[in-house]
Structures are given as structure tokens and as C-alpha cells.
C-alpha positions in Angstrom: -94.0 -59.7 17.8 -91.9 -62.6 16.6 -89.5 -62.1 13.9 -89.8 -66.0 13.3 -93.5 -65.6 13.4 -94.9 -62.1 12.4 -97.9 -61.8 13.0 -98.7 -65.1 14.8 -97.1 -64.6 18.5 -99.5 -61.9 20.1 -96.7 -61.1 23.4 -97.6 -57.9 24.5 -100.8 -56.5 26.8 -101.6 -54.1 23.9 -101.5 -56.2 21.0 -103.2 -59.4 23.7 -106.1 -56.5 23.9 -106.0 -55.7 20.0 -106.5 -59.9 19.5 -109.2 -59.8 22.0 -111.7 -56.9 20.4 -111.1 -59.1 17.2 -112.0 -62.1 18.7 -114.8 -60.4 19.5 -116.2 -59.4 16.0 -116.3 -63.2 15.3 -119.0 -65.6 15.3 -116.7 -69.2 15.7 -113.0 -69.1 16.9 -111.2 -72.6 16.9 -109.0 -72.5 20.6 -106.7 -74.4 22.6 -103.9 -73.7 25.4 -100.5 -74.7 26.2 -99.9 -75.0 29.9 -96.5 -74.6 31.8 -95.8 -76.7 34.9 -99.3 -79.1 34.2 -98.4 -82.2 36.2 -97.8 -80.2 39.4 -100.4 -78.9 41.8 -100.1 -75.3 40.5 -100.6 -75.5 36.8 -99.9 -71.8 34.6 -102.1 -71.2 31.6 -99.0 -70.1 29.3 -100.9 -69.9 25.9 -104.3 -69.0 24.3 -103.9 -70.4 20.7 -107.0 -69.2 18.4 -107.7 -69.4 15.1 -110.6 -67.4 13.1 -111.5 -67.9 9.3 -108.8 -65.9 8.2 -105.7 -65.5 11.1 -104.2 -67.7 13.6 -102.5 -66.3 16.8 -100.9 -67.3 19.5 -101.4 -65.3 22.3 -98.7 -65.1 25.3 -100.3 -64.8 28.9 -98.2 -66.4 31.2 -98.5 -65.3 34.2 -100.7 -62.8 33.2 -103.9 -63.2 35.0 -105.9 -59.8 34.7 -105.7 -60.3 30.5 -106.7 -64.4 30.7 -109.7 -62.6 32.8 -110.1 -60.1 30.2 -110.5 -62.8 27.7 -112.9 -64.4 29.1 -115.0 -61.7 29.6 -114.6 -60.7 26.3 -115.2 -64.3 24.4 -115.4 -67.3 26.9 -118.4 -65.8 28.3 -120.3 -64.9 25.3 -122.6 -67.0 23.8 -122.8 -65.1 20.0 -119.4 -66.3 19.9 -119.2 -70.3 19.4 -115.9 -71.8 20.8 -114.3 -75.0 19.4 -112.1 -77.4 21.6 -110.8 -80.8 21.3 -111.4 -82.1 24.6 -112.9 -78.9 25.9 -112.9 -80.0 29.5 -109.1 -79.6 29.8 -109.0 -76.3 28.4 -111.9 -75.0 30.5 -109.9 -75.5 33.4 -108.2 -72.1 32.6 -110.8 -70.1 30.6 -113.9 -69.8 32.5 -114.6 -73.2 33.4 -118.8 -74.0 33.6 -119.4 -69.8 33.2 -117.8 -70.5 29.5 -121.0 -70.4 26.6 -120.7 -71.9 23.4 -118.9 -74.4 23.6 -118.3 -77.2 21.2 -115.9 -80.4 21.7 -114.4 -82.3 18.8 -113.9 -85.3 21.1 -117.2 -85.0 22.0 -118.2 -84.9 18.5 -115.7 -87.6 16.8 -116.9 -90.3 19.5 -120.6 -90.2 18.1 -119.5 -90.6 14.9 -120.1 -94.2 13.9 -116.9 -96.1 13.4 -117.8 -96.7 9.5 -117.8 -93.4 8.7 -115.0 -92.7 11.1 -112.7 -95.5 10.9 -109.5 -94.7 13.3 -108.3 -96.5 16.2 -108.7 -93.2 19.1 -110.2 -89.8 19.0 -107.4 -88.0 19.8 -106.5 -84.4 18.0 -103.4 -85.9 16.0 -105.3 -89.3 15.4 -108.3 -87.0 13.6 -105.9 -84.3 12.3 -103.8 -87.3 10.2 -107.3 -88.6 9.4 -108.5 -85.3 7.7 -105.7 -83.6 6.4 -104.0 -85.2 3.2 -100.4 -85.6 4.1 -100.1 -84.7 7.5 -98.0 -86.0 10.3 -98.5 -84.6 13.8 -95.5 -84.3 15.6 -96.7 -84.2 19.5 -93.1 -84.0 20.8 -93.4 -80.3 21.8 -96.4 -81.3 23.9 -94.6 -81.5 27.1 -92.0 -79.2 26.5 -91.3 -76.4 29.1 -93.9 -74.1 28.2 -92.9 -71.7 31.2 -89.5 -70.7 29.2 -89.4 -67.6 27.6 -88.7 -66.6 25.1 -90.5 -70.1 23.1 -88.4 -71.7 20.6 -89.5 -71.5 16.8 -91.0 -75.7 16.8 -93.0 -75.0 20.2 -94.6 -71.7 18.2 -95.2 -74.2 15.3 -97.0 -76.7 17.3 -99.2 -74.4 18.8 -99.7 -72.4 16.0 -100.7 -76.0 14.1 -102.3 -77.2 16.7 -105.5 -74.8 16.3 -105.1 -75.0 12.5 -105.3 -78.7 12.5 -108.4 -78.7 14.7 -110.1 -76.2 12.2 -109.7 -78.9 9.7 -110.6 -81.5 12.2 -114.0 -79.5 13.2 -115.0 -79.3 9.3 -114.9 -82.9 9.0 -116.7 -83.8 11.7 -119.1 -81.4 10.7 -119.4 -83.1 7.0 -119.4 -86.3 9.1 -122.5 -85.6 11.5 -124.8 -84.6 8.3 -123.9 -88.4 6.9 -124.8 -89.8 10.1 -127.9 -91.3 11.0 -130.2 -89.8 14.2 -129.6 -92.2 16.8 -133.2 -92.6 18.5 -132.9 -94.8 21.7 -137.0 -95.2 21.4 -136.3 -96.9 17.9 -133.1 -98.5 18.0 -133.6 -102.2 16.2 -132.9 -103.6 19.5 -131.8 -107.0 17.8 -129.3 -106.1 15.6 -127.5 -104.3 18.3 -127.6 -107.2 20.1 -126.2 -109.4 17.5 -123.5 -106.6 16.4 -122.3 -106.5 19.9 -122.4 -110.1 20.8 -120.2 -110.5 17.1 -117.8 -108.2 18.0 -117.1 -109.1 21.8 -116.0 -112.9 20.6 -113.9 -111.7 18.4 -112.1 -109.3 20.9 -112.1 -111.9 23.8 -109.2 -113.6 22.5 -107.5 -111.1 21.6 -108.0 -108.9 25.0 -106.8 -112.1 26.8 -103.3 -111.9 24.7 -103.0 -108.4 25.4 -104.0 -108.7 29.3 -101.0 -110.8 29.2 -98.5 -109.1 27.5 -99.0 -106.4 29.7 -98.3 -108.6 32.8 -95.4 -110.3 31.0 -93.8 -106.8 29.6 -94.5 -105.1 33.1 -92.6 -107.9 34.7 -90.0 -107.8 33.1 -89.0 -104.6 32.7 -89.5 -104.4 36.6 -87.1 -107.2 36.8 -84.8 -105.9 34.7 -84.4 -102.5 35.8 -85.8 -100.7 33.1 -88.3 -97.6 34.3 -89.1 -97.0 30.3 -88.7 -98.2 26.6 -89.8 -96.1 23.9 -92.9 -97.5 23.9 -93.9 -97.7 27.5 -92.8 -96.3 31.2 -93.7 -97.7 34.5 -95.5 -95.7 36.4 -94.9 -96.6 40.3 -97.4 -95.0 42.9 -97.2 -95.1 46.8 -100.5 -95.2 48.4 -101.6 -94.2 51.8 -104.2 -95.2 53.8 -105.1 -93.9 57.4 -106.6 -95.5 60.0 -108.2 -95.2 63.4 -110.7 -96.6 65.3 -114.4 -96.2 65.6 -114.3 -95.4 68.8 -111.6 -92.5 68.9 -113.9 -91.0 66.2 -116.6 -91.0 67.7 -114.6 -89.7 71.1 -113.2 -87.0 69.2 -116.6 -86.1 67.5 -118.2 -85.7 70.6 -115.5 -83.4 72.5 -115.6 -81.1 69.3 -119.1 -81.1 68.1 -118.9 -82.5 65.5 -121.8 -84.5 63.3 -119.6 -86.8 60.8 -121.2 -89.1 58.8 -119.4 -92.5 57.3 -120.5 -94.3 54.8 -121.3 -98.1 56.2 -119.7 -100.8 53.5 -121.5 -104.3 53.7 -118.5 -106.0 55.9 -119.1 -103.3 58.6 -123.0 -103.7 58.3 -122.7 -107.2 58.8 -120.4 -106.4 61.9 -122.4 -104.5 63.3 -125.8 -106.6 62.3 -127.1 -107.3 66.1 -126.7 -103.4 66.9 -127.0 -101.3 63.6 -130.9 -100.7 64.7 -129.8 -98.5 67.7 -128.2 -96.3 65.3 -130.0 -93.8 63.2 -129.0 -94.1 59.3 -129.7 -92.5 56.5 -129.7 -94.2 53.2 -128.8 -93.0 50.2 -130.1 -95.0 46.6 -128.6 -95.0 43.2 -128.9 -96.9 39.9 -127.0 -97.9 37.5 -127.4 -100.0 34.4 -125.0 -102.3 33.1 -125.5 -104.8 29.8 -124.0 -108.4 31.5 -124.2 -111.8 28.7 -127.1 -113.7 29.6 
């Protein structure tokens, strides 16, 4: 254990199995993880942060796949055990993915919450957790800090440690929240007054999404222009794209000397090309639809 933090860094395999068969006598643990490496292709699940009614601990399984696997046997798996996530999808990633039962998202929650009763700007864990809790200011900084370093400095085992505490507080608001909401029926929505709510709010946002279209065209610019790759605001961002190529004809060529039946989607300008032959080929056609509220 931690001398900084007794009792809240869980580093060992025994003590990672004692945390486990108490996660298991619980009926709600409040979770999230801390990833080393995440914007490369091989991402490292580097913490398991949980938090029950009375204990937070932060539990150390870097590179330590067989106990991650153990823990989700144990918990992610079990559906008498409720798990809490903000923005579960992420986290699922490393802990058991669409096996995982019991899952509940406080993004998924907050963004149902009508905007009177829920008045901030984003749904993000630090956005709520400032909402919630009296006082508080999220520092996010440790985010993307190495979390493949050992051993972890004392403010990277704070935020983590915090960051499952906050979202304890978080999910009890929401909770209180949803109870003060009213049932959304699509069947018996006043049709009308959504439209005229709508229609209110979009004129008052066109003028101001047009200023902020282009400020973002004017700031991009000249940053680009002046050599400057971030502010401490913004960063560009510069992505090279791709594309390759080849002909129709070498495609089908290679298709037929290796046996094999590709299929390509058809876009409208290759239909049209192909408009006086297209009924010698044999298509299949797949339909969708989608819905999408236009002005009249």
C-alpha cells in the first residue's frame, strides 16, 4: 500500500483479489479507469478506480491482465451488482465490453435531464461534479498524464481517487434529478409547443452560430499563418489523408484470377455512368431510413 494513500492504492495481486471479493458483497459500486498510452493503437488499462458506500480504492493492474479478467468475472459480469460510469462506453472498452451487466451511464443520464432542471453548458464529469458539489473545482490536468509510470505521483492518486468520489455525488443528483422530471411520452408530446420552443430557440442561435463559424475560420487562419500549432485555448490539429485508387477493371481482373466475390457499393455519379449498362449487372439493394426535422 501507499504510505501517501493508506488504504486507497490497492498494488498488489493479494490485496487486488481482497478488493475484488469485496466488490463482490456490494449491490452498486461507482467505477472508472485511467488508461496508459490511450492515443496509440495499443491502449493499457492502468487503473480500476471504485468506490462503494463506505471505501474508495484505487486498484493497480497495469499490465496485469489475468486480475482485470478476474474482475470482471467477479463484478463486470454480474448483474446483482449495478455498475456506475460516466460515459460507460469508454470504460467498457477494458472491462468486459457488451458481456458487462448492470450498467448505468451518468452521461447517459444527465443528457435526458431537461435543461431547466439541469442548467450547465456540457455533460461532462467535471461540468456535473462543479454542478453538484458545493465548492468544488475539478482539476482535469492529471487526465493525460503518463499513467504507465510507476510508481504514480501523489496528484495522479488524488485525481483518480476523486474522480469516482465525485461521480458518486454526481450519480445522486441525477438520481434526485430524474424523480423531478417529467415522463417523456413520444405518443403524447404537445406536438406544438415543441415546435414553437424549437423554432424560438434556433433564431436566436442562428446569429450567433454564424459569429462563431467565423471565428473559428478567422482564429484557425491565423494561427496557421502565424506559426502557432496551440494557444491555451485551442491546438490545430493537422491530419493527412489517404485515398487509394484503382480501376474497375483491374478489380474485377484481380477478382476473377483469385475467386473472389467483392461487392462495392454504387454512389449515384457511378450509377449515372454506368446508366446504359447497369441492367446487365446483377445488384442488390440495400434500403434505410432516416428522419430528419428540416424548416418548412
Amino acid at each position: 500500500m501507499s504510505e501517501l494513500f493508506p488504504g486507497i492504492l490497492v498494488d498488489t495481486p493479494a490485496d487486488i483479489r481482497s478488493a475484488i471479493a469485496q466488490c463482490q458483497q456490494e449491490t452498486c459500486l461507482w467505477l472508472d479507469t485511467e488508461v496508459a498510452d490511450c492515443f496509440t493503437k495499443q491502449p493499457r488499462l492502468s487503473l480500476i478506480q471504485v468506490a462503494t458506500t463506505s471505501d474508495v480504492m484505487v486498484l493497480d493492474v497495469l499490465d496485469r491482465p489475468a486480475l482485470v479478467a478476474e474482475f470482471i468475472a467477479a463484478v463486470m459480469v454480474v448483474g446483482s451488482i449495478e455498475k456506475v460510469f460516466h460515459n460507460a462506453s469508454f470504460d467498457l472498452r477494458f472491462l468486459g465490453g457488451a458481456t458487462a451487466l448492470n450498467v448505468t451511464c451518468t452521461y447517459k443520464m444527465a443528457k435526458k435531464i431537461p435543461v431547466g432542471l439541469l442548467p450547465v453548458n456540457n455533460h461532462q464529469l467535471k461540468t456535473l461534479a462543479e454542478y453538484f458539489v458545493a465548492g468544488a473545482q475539478v482539476d482535469k490536468s492529471e487526465q493525460v498524464s503518463d499513467w504507465s509510470l510507476r510508481p504514480l505521483r501523489p496528484e495522479q492518486l488524488y485525481y483518480a481517487q476523486m474522480d469516482a468520489v465525485y461521480l458518486t455525488r454526481v450519480h445522486q443528483g441525477l438520481l434526485a434529478l430524474q424523480k423531478q422530471s417529467p415522463a417523456l411520452e413520444p405518443a403524447t408530446e404537445n406536438i406544438a409547443q415543441l415546435s414553437r420552443r424549437y423554432q424560438e430557440l434556433e433564431q436566436q442561435l442562428k446569429p450567433l452560430t454564424m459569429e462563431r463559424d467565423q471565428l473559428k475560420d478567422r482564429l484557425q487562419t491565423a494561427m496557421a499563418t502565424q506559426g502557432l500549432k496551440e494557444t491555451p485555448e485551442y491546438r490545430l490539429q493537422t491530419q493527412n489523408r489517404s485515398i487509394k485508387k484503382c480501376s474497375l477493371a483491374a478489380l474485377a481482373q484481380l477478382a476473377t484470377e483469385q475467386g473472389l466475390d467483392i461487392q462495392i457499393a454504387l454512389p449515384k455519379d457511378l450509377q449515372q455512368q454506368l446508366a446504359e449498362v447497369i441492367d446487365r449487372l446483377e445488384i442488390q439493394t440495400e434500403t434505410s431510413q432516416s428522419v430528419t426535422l428540416k424548416p418548412r
